[in-house]
N, C-alpha and C positions, 0 to 999 in steps of 0.2 A: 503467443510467443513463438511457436513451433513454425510460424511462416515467415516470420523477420528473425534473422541470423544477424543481426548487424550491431557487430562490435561496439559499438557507440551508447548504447542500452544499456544500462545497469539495473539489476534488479534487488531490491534489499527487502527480503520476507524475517517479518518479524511475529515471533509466536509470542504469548502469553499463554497467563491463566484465568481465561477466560472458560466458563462451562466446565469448571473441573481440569484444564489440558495441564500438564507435569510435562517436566524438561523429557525425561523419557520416552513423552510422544513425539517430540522433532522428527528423530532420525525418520520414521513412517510417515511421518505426516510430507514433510520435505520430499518424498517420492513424486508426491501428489504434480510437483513446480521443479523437473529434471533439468532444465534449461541448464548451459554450462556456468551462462550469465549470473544466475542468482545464489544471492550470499542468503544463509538463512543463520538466525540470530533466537535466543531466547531470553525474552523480558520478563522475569518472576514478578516482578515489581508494578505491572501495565505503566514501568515508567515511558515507556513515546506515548503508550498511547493518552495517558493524562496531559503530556505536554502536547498532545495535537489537539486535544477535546476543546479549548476555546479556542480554535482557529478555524474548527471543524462545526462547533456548535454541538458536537455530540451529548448528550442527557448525564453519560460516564464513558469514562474512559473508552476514546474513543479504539474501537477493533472490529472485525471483515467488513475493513474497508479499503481499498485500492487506489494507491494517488499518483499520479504524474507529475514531474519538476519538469521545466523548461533545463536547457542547457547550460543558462544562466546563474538556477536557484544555487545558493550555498548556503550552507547551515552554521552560522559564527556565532558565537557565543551565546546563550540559552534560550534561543528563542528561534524555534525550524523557520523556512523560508513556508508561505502559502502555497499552496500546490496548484500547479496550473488547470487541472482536472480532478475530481475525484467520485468516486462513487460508492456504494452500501449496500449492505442488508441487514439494516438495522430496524427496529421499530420507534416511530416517534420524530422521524427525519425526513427531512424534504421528498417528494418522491421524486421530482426531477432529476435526484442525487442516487434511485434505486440503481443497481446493478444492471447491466445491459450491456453483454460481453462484444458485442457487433459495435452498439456506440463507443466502448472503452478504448475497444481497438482503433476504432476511427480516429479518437481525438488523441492518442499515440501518435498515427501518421503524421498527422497532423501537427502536433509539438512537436515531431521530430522533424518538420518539413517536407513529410512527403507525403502528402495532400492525398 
């Protein structure tokens, strides 16, 4: 995120309680992701991440996982859009879908159109 500046980007980091994390840990944890761009949100409930786990195919509720929307996606009524990219480090999940910060960024450019 620190080498694309461009407004057009939205970032939405979403925490839970997952491994134990309490609302508590945001404010530190949120250091981690300083961008100006990104909102950081706390789910006590792993409510998104249960409404992404069948779209995602996640084992539970799906979380550290990282998605990209096209420009397109909109989210109406109880069911998110598909994400144009995503990836994980989760156990039990595609590895094609493992975490790979160089490919993540690429396919960024790339939904954003700059290849």
């Amino acid at each position: 995120m620190e080498a694309d500046g461009s407004a057009d980007v939205a970032v939405y980091v979403i925490w839970s309680s997952q491994v134990e994390a309490e609302e508590r840990h945001v404010a530190a944890a949120a250091k981690r992701i300083p961008d100006r761009r990104a909102r950081h949100y706390w789910d006590a409930g792993q409510t998104v991440g249960k409404i992404f786990q069948p779209i995602l195919g996640t084992p539970a509720p799906a979380w550290d996982v990282w998605m990209l929307f096209d420009r397109a996606s909109r989210w109406e009524g109880d069911t998110p859009p598909r994400p144009a990219w995503w990836e994980h480090q989760l156990y039990q999940m595609p590895p094609e879908h493992s975490l790979d910060p160089s490919r993540f960024a690429r396919k960024a450019r790339e939904i954003e159109g700059r290849r």
